[in-house]
Backbone bond lengths (Angstrom), bond angles and torsions (degrees), N, CA, C in turn:
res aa  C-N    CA-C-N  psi(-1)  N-CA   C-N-CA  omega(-1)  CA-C   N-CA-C  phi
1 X - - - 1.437 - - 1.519 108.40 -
2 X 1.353 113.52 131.28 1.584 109.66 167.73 1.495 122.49 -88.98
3 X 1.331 105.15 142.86 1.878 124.21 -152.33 1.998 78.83 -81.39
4 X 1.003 121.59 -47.50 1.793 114.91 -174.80 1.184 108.83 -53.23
5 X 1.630 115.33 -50.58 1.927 119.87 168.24 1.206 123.19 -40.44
6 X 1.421 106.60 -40.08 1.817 117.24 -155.02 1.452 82.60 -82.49
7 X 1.512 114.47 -69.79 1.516 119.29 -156.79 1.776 104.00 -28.52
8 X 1.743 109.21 -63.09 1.148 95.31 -177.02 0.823 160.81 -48.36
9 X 2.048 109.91 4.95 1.467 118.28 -140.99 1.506 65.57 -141.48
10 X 0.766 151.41 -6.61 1.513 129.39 -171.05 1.775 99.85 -110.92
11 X 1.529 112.75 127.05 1.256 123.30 -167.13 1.854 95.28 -55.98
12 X 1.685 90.03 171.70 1.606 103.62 177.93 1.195 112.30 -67.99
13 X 1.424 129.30 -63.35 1.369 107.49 161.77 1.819 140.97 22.96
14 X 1.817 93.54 -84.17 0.842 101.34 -175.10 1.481 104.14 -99.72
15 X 1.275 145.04 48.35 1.357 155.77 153.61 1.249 112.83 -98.84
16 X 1.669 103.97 -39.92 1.396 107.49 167.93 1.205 120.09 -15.24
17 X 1.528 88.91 -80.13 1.739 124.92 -150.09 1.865 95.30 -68.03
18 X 1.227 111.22 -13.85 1.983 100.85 167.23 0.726 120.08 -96.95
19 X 1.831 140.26 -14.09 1.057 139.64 -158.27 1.282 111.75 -86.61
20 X 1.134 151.67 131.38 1.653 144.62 156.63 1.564 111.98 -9.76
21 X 1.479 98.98 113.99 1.222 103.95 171.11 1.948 105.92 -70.60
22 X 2.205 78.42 141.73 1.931 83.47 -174.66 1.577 120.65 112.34
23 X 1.725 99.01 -23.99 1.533 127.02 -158.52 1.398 94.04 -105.77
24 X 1.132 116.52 132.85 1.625 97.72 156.81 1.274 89.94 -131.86
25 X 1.870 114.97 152.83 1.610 116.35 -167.04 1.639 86.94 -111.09
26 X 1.182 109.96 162.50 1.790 117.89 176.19 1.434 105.05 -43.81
27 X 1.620 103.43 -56.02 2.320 88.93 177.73 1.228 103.56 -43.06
28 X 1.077 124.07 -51.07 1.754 101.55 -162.28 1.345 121.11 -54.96
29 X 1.505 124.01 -40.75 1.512 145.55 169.20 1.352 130.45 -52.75
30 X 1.377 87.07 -35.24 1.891 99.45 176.99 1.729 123.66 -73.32
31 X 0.777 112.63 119.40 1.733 107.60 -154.73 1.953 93.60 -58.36
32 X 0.947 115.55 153.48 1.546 123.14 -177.44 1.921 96.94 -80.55
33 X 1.679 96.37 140.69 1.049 97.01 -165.89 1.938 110.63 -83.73
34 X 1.565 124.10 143.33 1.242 123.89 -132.41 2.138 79.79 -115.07
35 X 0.766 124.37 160.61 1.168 131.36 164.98 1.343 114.48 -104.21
36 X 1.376 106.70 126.49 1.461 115.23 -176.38 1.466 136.06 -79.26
37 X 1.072 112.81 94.24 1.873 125.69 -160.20 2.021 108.36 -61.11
38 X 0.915 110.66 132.89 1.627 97.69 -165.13 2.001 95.37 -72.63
39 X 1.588 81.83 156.33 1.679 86.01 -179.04 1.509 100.85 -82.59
40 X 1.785 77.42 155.27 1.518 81.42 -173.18 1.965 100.33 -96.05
41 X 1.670 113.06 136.36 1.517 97.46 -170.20 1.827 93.32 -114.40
42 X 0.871 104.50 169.72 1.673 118.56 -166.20 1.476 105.12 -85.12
43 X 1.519 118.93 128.66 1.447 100.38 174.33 1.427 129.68 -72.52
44 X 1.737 109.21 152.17 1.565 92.31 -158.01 1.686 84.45 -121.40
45 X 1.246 135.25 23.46 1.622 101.62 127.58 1.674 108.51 -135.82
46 X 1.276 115.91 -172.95 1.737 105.70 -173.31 1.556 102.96 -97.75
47 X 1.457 100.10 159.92 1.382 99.12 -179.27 1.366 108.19 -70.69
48 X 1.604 124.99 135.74 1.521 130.26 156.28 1.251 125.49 16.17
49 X 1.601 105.49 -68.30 1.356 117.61 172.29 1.599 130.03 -35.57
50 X 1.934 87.13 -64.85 1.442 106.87 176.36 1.160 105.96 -71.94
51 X 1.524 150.94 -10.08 1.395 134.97 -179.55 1.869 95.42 -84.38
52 X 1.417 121.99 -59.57 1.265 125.02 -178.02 1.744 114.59 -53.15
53 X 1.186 120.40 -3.72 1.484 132.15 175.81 1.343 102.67 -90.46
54 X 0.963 114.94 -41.86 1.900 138.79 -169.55 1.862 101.38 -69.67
55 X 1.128 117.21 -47.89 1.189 129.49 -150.25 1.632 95.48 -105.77
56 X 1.417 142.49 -10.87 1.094 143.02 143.90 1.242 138.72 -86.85
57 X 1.691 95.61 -10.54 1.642 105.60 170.08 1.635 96.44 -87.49
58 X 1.590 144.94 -11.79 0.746 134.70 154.92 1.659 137.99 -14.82
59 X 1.048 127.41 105.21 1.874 103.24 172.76 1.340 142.08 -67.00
60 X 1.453 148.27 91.90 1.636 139.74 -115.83 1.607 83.64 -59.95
61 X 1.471 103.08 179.26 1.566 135.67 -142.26 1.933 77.33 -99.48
62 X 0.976 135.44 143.93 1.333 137.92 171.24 1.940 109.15 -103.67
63 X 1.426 104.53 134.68 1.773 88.03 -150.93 1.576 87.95 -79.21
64 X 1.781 98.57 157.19 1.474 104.26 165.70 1.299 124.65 -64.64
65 X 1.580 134.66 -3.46 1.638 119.80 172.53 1.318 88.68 143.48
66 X 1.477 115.14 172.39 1.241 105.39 179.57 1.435 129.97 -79.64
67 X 1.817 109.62 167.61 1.144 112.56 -157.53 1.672 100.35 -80.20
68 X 1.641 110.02 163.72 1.326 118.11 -165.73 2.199 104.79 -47.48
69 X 1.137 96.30 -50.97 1.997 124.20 169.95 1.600 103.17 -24.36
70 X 1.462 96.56 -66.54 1.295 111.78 -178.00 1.503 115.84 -66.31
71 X 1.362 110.68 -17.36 1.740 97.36 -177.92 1.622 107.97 -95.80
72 X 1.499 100.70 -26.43 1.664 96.35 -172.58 1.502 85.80 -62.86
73 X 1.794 135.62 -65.57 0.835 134.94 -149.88 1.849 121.53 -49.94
74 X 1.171 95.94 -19.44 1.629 122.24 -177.23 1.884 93.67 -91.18
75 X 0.866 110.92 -52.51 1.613 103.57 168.32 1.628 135.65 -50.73
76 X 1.134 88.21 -33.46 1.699 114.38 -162.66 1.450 92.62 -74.08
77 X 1.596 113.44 -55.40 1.601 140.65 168.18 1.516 92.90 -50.19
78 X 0.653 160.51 -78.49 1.912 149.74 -177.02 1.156 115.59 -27.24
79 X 1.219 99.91 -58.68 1.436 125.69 -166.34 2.150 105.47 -62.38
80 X 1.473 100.48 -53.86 1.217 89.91 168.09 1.381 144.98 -65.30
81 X 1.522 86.52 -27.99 1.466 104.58 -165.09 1.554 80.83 -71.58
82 X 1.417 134.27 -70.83 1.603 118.97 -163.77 1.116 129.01 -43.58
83 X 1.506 125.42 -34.04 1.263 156.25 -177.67 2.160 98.90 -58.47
84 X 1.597 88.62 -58.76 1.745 98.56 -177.94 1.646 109.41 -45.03
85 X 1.864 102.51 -58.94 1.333 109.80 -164.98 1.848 108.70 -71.66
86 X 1.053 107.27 14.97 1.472 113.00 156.88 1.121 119.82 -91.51
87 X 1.538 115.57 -58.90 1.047 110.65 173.48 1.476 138.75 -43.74
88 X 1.779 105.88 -42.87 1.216 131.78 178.90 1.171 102.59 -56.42
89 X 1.614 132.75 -44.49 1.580 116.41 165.99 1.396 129.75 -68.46
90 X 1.241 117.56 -43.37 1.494 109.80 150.89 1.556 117.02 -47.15
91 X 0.846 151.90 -49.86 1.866 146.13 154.02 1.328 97.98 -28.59
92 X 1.357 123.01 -52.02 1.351 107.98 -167.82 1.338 119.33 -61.36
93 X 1.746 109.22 -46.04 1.513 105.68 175.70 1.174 109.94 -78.11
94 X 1.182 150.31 33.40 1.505 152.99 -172.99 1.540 92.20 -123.28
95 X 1.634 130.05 -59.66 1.154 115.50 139.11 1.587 152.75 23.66
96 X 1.892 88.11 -94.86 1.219 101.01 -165.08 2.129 103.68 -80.73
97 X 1.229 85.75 -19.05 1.852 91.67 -179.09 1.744 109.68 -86.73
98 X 1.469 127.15 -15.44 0.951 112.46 179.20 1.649 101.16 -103.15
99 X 1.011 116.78 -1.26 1.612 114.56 157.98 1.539 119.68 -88.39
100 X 1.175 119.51 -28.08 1.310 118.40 154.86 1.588 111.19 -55.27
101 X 1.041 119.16 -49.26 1.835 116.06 -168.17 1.305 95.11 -87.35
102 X 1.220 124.97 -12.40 2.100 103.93 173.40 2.008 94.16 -85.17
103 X 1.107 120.40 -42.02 1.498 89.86 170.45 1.314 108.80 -68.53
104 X 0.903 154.04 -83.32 1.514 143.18 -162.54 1.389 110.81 -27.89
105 X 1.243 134.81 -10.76 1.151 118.99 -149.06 2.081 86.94 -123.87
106 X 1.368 108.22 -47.79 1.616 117.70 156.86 1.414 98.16 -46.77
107 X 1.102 128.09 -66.76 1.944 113.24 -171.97 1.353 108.34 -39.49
108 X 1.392 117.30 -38.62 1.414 124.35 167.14 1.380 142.29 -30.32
109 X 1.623 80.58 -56.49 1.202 113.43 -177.71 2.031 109.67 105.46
110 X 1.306 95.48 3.76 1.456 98.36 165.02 1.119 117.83 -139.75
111 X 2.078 119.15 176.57 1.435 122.91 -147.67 1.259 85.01 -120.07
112 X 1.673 117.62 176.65 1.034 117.85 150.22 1.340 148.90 -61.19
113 X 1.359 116.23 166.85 1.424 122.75 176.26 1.788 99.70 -37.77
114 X 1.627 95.87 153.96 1.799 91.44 173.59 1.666 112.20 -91.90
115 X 1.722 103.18 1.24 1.581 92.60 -162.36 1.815 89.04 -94.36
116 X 1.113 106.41 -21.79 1.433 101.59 -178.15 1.833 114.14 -86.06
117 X 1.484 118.34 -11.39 0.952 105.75 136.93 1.500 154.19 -49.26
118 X 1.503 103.89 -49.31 1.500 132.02 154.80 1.507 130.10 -38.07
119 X 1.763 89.80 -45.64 1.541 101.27 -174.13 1.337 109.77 -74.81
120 X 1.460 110.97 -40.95 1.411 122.17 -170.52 1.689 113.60 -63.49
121 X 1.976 108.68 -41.56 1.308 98.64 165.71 1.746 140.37 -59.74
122 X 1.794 86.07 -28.51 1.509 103.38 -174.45 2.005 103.28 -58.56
123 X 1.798 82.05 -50.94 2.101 86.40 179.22 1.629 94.90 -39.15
124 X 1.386 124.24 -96.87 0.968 116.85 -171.35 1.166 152.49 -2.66
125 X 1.467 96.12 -64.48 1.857 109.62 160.06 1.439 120.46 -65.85
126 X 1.085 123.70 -40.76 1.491 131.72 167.48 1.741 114.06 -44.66
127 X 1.652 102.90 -51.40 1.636 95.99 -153.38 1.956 83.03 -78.82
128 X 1.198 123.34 -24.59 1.454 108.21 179.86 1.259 111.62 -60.71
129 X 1.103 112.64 -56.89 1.391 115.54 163.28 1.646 140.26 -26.99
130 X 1.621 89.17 -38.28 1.790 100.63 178.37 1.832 96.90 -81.34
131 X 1.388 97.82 -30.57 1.986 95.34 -159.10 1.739 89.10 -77.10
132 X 1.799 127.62 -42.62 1.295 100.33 -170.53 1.547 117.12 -68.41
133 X 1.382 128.54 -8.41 1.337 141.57 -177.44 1.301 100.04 -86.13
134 X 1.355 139.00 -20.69 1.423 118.00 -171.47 1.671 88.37 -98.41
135 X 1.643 141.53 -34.53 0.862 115.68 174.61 1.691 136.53 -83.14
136 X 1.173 85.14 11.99 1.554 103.26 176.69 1.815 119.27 -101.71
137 X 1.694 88.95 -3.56 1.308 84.44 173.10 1.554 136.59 104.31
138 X 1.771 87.59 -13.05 1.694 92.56 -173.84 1.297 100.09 -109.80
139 X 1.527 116.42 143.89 1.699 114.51 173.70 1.247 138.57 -97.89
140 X 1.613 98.75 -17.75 1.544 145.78 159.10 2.159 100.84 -41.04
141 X 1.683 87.98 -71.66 1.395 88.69 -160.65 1.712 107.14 -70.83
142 X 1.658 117.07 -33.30 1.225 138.06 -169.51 1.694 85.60 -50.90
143 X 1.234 127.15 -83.66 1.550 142.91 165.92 1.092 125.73 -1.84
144 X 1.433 111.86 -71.32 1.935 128.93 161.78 1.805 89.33 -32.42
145 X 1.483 97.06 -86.91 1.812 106.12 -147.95 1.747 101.64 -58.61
146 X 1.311 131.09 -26.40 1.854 121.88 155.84 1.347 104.22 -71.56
147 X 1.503 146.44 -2.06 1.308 123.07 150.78 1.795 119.60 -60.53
148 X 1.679 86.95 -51.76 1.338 111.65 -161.49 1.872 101.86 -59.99
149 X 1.460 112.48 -26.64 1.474 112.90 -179.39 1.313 109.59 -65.78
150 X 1.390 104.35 -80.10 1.283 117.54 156.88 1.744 133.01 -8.82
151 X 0.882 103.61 -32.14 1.873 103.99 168.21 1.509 93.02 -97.40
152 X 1.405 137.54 -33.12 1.215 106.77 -164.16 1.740 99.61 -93.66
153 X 1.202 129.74 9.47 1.172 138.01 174.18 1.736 105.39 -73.85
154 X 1.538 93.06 -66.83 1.407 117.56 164.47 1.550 108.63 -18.18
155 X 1.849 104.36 -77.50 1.575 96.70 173.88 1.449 131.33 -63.18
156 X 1.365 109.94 -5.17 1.779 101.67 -178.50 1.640 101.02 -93.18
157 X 1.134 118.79 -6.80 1.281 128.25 -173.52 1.544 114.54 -84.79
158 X 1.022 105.28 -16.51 1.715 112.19 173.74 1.606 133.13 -82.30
């Protein structure tokens, strides 16, 4: 066996311990070679789990105001309702003049016309109709029943 072969294979350590004390040979000096452990790198997104944990601890989105739907529909509702409380004063003097002419007409000894009876109930039922629809929200139905007043206003108005 050759002593140059062996030496090389046998760690520093034990080269030490043959070498001349006092001596140190380059193996001894050379730092022992270290094996390189892989780095450890940080994960760069979260697991599933932790993203869906993340995203429910969230606080919901708070809406920006109402939707476009909702504003015409809130408009439309303005619009009637002002439109109604016109009308509703015209009803009133439609009212107060056809109660004047049913007494005059009882002093008589007669009533009124029957169509202006008719008309006058229809006003009635109609404009309730428009006011419970505007507070209920719909502008559709509010609309219909202030059409429907409205002509019979129309006819007491003539």
């Amino acid at each position: 066996m050759d002593i140059k072969r062996g030496a090389a294979s046998v760690p520093p350590q034990v080269q030490q311990k043959t070498a001349q004390p006092g001596i140190r040979s380059a193996v001894e000096t050379a730092p022992a070679p270290t094996q390189q452990q892989p780095v450890a790198t940080p994960p760069v997104a979260a697991p599933p789990q932790q993203q869906v944990q993340q995203v429910q601890q969230a606080p919901p989105p708070q809406p920006a105001g109402p939707s476009a739907a909702e504003v015409a529909k809130r408009a439309e509702l303005k619009k009637v309702s002002d439109a109604l409380d016109m009308l509703q004063a015209r009803a009133g003097t439609i009212h107060s003049k056809l109660n004047n002419l049913e007494r005059q007409q009882q002093a008589k000894g007669l009533g009124l016309r029957s169509d202006w009876v008719t008309a006058r109930s229809l006003m009635d039922q109609f404009l309730k109709r428009a006011e419970s629809a505007i507070n209920a929200g719909d502008p559709v139905a509010a609309k219909d029943a202030f059409d429907k007043a409205e002509r019979q206003v129309e006819i007491l108005e003539k």
